[in-house]
C-alpha positions as CSV (number, residue, x, y, z in Angstrom):
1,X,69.9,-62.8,36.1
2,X,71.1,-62.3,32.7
3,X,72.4,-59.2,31.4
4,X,72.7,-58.2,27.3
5,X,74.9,-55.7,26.2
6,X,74.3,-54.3,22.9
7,X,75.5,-51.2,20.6
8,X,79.3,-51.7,20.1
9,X,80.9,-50.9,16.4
10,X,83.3,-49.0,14.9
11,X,83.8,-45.5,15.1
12,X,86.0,-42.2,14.1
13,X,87.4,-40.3,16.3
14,X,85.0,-37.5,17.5
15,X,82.2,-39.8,17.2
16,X,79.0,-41.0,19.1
17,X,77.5,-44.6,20.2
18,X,75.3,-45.9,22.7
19,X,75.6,-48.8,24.2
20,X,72.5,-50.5,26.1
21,X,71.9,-53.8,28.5
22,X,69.1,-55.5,28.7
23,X,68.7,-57.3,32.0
24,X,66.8,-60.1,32.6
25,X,65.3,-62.5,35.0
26,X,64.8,-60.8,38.3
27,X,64.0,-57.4,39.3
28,X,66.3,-54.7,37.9
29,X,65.1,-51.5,40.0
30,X,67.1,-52.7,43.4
31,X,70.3,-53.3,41.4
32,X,73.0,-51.1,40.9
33,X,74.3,-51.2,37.6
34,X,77.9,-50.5,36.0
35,X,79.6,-50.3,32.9
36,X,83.3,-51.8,32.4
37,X,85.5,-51.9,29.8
38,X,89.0,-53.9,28.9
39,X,91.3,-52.5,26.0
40,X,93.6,-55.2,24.4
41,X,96.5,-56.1,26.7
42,X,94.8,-54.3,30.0
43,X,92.7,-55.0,33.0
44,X,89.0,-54.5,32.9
45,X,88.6,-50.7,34.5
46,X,85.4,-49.5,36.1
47,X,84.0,-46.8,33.5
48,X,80.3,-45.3,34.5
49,X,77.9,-46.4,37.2
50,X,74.1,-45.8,38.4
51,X,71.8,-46.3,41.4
52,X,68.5,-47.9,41.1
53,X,66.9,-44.7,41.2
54,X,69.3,-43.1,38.4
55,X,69.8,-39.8,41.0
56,X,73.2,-40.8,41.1
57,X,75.7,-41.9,38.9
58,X,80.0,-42.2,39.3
59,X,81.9,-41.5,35.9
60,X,85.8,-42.1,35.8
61,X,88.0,-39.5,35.2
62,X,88.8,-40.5,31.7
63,X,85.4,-40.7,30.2
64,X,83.9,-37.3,32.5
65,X,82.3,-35.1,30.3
66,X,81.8,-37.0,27.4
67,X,80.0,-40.6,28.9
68,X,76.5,-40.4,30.5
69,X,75.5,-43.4,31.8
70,X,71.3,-43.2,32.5
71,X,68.6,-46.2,33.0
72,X,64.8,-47.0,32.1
73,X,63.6,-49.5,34.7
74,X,60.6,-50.0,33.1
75,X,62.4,-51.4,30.5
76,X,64.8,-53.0,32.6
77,X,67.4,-51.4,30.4
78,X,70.5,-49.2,31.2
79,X,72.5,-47.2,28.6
80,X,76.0,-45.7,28.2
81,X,76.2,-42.8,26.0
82,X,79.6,-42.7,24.1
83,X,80.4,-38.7,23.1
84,X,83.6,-37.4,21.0
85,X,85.3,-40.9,21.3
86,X,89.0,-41.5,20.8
87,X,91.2,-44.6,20.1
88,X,92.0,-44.7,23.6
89,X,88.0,-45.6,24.3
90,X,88.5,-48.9,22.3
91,X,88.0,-51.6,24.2
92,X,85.2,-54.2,25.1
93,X,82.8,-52.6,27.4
94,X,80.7,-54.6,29.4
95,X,77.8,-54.0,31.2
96,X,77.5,-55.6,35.2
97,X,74.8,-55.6,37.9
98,X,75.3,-55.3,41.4
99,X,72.7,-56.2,44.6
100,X,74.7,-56.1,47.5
101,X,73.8,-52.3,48.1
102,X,70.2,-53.4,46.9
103,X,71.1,-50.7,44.3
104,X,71.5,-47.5,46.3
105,X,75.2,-47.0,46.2
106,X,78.0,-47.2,43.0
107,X,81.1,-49.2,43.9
108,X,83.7,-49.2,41.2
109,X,85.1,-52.4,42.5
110,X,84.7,-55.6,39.7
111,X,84.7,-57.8,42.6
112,X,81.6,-56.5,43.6
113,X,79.4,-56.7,40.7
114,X,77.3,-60.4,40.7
115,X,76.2,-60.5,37.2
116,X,78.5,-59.8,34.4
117,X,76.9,-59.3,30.1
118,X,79.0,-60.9,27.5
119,X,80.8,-57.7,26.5
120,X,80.2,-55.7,22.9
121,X,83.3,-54.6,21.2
122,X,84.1,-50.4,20.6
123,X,86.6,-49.8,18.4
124,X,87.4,-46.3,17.7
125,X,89.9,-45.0,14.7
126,X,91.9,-42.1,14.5
């Protein structure tokens, strides 16, 4: 499995991006997927996650109201939409895929996750 994060930049403060992963190599509908992130000097944190199905997804406090994480299995994508960003949202996010629930449970554990994308920077300015 291979997994392809895309959609990092730089933004002002208030702004928007989306970042999308594109999975490949197995089937992506009985994974469930996550979003990380790690800001310069700090752990990677659990940020946003999603069921196979998408009827469920687990946002951290932090980004609650203003991250909506969604997926298109057809496309074997998933998405994280970014909304009224601040600098403390800069960090690399990466996007990971979990199969040990066989996708119908979130875990915000990194140990958890089997495959891991290579990260796409978000750098937000005040």
């Amino acid at each position: 499995v291979q997994l392809q994060a895309s959609g990092g930049g730089w933004v002002q403060a208030g702004g928007s991006l989306t970042l999308s992963c594109a999975i490949s190599g197995r089937t992506f509908s009985h994974y469930a997927m996550g979003w990380f992130r790690q800001a310069p000097g700090k752990g990677r944190e659990f940020v946003a996650g999603i069921t196979w199905s998408g009827s469920s997804t687990f946002d951290q406090d932090s980004v609650k109201g203003r991250f909506t994480i969604s997926r298109d299995n057809a496309k074997n994508t998933f998405y994280l939409r970014m909304n009224d960003l601040t600098p403390e949202d800069t960090a690399v996010y990466y996007c990971a895929a979990d199969r040990t629930s066989s996708g119908v449970r979130v875990s915000t554990l990194r140990r958890v996750y089997d495959y891991w994308g290579q990260g796409t920077l978000v750098t937000v300015s005040s």
